[in-house]
C-alpha positions as CSV (number, residue, x, y, z in Angstrom):
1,X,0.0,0.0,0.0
2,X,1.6,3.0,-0.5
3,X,2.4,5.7,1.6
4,X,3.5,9.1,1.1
5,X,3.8,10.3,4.3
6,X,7.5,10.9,4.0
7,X,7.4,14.8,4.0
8,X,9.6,17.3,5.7
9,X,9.2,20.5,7.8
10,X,9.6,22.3,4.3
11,X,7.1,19.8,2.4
12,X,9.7,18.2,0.7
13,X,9.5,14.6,-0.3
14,X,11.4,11.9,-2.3
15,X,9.9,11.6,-5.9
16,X,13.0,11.4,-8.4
17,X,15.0,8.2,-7.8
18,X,18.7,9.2,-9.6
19,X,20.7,5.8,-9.8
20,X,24.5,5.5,-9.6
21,X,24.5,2.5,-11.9
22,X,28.2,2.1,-11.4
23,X,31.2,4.5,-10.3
24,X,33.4,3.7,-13.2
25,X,33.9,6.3,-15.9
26,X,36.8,6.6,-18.9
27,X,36.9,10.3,-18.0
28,X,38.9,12.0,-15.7
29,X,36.7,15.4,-15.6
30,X,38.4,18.1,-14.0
31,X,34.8,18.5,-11.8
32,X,34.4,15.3,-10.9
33,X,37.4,12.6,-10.8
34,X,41.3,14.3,-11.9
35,X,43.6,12.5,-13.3
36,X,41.6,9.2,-13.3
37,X,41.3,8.7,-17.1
38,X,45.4,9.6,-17.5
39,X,46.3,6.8,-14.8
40,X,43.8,4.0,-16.1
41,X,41.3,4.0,-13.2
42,X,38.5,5.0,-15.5
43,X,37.2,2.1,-16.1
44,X,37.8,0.5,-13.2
45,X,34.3,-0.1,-10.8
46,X,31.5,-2.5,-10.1
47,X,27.9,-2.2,-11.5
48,X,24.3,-2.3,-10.6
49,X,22.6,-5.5,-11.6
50,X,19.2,-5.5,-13.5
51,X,17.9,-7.8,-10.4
52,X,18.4,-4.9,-7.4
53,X,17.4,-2.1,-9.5
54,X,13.9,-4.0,-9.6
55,X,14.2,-5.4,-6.4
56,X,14.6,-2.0,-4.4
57,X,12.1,0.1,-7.2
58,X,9.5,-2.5,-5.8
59,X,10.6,-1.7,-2.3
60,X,10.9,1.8,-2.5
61,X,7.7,2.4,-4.5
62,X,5.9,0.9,-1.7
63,X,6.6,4.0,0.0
64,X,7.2,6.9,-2.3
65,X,5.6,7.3,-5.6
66,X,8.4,8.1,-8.5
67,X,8.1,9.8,-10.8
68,X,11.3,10.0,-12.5
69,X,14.4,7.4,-12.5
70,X,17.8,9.2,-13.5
71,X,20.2,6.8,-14.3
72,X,23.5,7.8,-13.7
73,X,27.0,7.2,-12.9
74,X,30.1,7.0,-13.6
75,X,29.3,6.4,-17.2
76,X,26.5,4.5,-17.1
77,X,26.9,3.5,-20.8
78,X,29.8,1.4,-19.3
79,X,27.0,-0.8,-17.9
80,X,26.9,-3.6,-20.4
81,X,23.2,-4.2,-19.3
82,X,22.5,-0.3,-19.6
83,X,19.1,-1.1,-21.9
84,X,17.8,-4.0,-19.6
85,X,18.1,-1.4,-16.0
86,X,15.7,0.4,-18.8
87,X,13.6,-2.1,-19.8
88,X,13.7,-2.5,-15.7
89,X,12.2,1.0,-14.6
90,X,9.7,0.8,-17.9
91,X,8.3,-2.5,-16.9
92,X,7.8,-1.2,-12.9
93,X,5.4,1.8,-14.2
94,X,7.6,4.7,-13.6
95,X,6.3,7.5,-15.7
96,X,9.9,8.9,-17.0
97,X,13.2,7.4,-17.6
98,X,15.8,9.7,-18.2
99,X,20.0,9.0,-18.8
100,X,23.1,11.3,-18.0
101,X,26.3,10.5,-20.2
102,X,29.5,12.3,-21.9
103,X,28.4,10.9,-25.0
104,X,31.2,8.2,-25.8
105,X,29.5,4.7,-26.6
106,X,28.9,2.0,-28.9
107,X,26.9,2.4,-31.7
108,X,23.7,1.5,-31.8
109,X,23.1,2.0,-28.1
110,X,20.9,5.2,-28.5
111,X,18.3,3.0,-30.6
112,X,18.2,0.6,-28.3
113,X,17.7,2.5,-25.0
114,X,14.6,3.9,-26.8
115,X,13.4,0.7,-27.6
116,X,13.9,-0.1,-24.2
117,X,11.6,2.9,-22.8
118,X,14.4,6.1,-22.2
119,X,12.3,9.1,-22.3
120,X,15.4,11.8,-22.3
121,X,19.4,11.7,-22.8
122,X,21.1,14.5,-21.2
123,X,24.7,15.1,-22.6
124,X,27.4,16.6,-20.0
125,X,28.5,18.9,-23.0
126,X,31.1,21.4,-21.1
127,X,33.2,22.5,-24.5
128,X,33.2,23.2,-28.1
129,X,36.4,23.7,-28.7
130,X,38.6,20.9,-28.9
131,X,41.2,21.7,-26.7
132,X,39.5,22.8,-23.7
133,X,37.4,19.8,-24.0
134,X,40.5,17.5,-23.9
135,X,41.8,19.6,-21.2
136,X,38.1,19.0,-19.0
137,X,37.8,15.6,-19.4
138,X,41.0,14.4,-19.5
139,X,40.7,12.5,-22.6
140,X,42.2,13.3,-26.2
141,X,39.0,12.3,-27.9
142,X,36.9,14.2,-30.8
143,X,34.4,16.4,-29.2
144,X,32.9,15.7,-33.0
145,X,32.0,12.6,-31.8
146,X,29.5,13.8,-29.2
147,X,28.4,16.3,-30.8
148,X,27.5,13.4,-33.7
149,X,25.7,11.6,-30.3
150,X,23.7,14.5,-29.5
151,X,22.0,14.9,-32.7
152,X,21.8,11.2,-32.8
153,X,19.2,11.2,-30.0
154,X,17.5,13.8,-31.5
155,X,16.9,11.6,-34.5
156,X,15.8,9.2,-32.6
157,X,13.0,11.1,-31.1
158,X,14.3,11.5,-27.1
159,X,14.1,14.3,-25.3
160,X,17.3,15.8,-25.0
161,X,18.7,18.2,-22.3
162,X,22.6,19.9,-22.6
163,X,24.9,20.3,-19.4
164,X,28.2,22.3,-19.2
165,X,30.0,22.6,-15.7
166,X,31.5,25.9,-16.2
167,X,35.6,26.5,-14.8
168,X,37.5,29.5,-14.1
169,X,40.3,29.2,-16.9
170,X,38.4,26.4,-18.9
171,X,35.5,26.9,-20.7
172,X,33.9,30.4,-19.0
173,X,34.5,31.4,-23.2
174,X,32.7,28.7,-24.7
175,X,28.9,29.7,-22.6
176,X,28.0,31.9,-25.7
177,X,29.0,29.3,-28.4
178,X,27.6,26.4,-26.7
179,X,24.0,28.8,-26.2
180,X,24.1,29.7,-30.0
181,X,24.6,25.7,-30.8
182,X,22.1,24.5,-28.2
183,X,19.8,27.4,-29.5
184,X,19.8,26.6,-33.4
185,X,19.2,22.8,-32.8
186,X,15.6,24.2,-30.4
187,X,17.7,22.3,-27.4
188,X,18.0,23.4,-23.5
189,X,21.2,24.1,-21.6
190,X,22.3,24.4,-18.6
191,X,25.2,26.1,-16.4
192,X,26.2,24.4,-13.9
193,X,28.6,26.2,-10.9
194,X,30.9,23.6,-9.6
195,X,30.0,21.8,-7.0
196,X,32.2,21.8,-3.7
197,X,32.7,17.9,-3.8
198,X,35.1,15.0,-3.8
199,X,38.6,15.6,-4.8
200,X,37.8,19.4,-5.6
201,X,36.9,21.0,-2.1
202,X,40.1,22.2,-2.0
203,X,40.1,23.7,-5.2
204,X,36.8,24.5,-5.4
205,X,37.3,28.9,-5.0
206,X,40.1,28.9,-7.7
207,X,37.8,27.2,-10.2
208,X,34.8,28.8,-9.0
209,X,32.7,30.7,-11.8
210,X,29.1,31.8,-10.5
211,X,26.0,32.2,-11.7
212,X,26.3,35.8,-11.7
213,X,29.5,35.5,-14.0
214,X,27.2,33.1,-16.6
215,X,24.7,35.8,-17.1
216,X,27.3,38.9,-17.5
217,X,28.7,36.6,-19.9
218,X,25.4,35.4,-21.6
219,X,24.5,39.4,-21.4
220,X,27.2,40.4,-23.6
221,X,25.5,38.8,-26.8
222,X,22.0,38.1,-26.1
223,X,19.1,39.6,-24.2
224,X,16.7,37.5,-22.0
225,X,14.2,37.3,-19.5
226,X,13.6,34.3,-16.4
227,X,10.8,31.6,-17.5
228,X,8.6,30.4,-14.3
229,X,10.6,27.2,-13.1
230,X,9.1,25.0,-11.0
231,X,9.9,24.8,-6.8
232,X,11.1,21.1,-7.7
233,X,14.0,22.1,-10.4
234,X,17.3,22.5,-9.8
235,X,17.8,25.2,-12.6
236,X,15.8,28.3,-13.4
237,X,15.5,28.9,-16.9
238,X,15.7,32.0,-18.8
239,X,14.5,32.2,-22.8
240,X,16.4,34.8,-25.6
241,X,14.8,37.0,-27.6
242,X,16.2,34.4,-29.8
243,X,13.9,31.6,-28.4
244,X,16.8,30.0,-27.1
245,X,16.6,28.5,-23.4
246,X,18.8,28.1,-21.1
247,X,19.5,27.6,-17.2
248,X,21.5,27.9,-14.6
249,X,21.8,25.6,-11.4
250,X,23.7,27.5,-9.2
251,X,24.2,25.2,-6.2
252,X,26.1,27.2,-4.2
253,X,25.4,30.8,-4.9
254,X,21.6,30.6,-5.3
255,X,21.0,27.3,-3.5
256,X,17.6,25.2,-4.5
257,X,17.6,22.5,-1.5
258,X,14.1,23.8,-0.2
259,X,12.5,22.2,-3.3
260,X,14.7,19.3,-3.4
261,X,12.5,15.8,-4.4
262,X,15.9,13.2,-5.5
263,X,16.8,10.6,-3.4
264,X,19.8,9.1,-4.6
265,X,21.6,5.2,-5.2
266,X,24.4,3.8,-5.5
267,X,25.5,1.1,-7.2
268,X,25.5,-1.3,-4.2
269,X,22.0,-0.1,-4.0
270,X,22.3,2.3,-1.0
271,X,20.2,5.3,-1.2
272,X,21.2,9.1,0.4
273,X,19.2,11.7,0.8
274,X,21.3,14.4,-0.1
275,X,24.2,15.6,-1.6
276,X,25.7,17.2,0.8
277,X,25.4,13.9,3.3
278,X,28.5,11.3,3.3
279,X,25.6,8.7,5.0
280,X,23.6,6.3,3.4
281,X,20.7,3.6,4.7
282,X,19.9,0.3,3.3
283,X,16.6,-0.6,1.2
284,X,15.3,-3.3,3.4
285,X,12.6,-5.6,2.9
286,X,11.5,-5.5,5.9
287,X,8.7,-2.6,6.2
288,X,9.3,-1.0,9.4
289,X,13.2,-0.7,8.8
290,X,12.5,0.7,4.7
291,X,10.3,3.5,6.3
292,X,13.3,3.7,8.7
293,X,16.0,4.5,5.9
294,X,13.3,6.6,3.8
295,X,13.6,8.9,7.4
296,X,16.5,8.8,8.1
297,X,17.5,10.1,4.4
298,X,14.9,12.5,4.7
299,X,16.1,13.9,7.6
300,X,19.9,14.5,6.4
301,X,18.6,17.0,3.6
302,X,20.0,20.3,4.5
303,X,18.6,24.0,3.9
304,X,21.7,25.0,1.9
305,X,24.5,23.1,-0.4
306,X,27.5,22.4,1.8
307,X,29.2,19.9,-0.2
308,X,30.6,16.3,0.4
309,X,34.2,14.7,0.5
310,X,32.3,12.4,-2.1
311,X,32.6,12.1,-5.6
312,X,29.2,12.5,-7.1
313,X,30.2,9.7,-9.3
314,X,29.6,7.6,-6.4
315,X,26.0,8.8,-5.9
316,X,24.4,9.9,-8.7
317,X,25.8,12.9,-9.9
């Protein structure tokens, strides 16, 4: 029977489920994991089986209604079984399936993740140029390629959503390009300021570029005006004179947590209730101790974005 009685002091409650489907990733973005991809730890990880995702969607919808499973990572296009966790969340009644990924996979896997039931890909798309691309993700690979990717899943008829993690020293020159390319193919983007997390919370002031810094720089070329966003989203939007939208999530200088609805999952098939929170509770089976975790992750939400000593590759970035 379900229950939705999960709700905090600031009416918040759990209905996006974003999965960590496994912590490995050929990358080594500068934002997330350094140096990994250069030192051959990329693709190094473990992986979410088909059989737990089900397992704890079962559990968990016995308590929360979902409404939307992210499927994340890592890459989670390094999950072999990526179209079955799919087929998975399609099969379990959960209105929207959406993917996060940089874009680099086999062919043919867009087709089939839409034949498996993926509503929307979003691209982590943080460069046009070449060089600062190779220089953010750590990888000497064409950013042609993804680019190619993106306008594959357009094709084939998914929804598609843009991200750039802007950097000081970077990419803060490529958020007018990537809004003109995003713009002519009728697709959203989004800013993202860096998080304070994982490896980076040292760094985290030198690479800093805010939200205020995005829209002097998006000011320069175009003119625009904020769209009415939603309590739940993590971005506001803005639309062009042009008709082109973008956002920006600006996690640290114009924090969102009071509309915050994810709860998060690893790989192992831990959930966490917030970014900012190193904890995590199981997904029992037994009812009493589920409704346990579900309060227990509720209650470590905070009011403002603090950060983590986690990678966000490990939760559900």
């Amino acid at each position: 029977m379900l229950s939705l009685d999960i709700v905090d002091a600031y009416g918040r409650k759990f209905e996006v489920l974003r999965v960590s489907v496994t912590s490995s990733c050929g990358f080594g973005c500068v934002y997330c994991a350094p140096g990994t991809a250069l030192n051959g730890e990329g693709a190094k990880g473990s992986f979410l089986s088909a059989e737990l995702l089900r397992k704890n969607i079962l559990l968990l919808s016995r308590k929360i209604s979902l409404k939307e499973i992210h499927l994340t990572g890592g890459e989670p296009t390094l999950h072999k079984d990526l179209p079955k966790l799919v087929q998975v969340a399609k099969e379990e009644k959960i209105p929207n399936i959406a993917l996060t990924s940089n874009g680099f996979f086999r062919d043919g896997l867009i087709r089939d993740l839409k034949l498996a039931g993926l509503d929307r890909m979003n691209f982590s798309l943080d460069s046009l140029s070449q060089e600062s691309f190779s220089l953010i993700s750590g990888k000497n690979l064409p950013v042609i390629r993804l680019l190619n990717r993106i306008e594959e899943a357009i094709q084939e008829g998914l929804e598609v959503k843009l991200n750039c993690t802007v950097l000081k020293g970077y990419n803060e020159e490529q958020i007018r390009p990537l809004l003109r390319w995003a713009g002519e193919r009728n697709l959203p983007i989004r800013y993202l300021e860096l998080m304070k997390m994982g490896p980076l919370r040292a760094k985290h002031s030198e690479l800093f570029f805010s939200a205020a810094k995005m829209k002097e720089e998006l000011g320069q070329e175009f003119n625009f005006e904020p769209e009415n966003t939603p309590i739940e989203s993590t971005a506001k939007y803005y639309c062009t004179s042009e008709n082109y939208r973008f956002g920006i999530i600006a996690n640290h200088t114009e924090p969102f947590c009071d509309g915050c609805n994810r709860l998060r999952m690893d790989h192992l098939g831990k959930i966490y209730g917030c970014l900012s929170d190193f904890r995590s509770f199981p997904v029992s089976e037994d009812e009493s101790e589920l409704e346990h975790s579900l309060d227990q992750a509720m209650k470590t939400k905070k009011n403002e974005f603090t950060g983590s000593e986690l990678s966000m590759k490990y939760i559900g970035g």
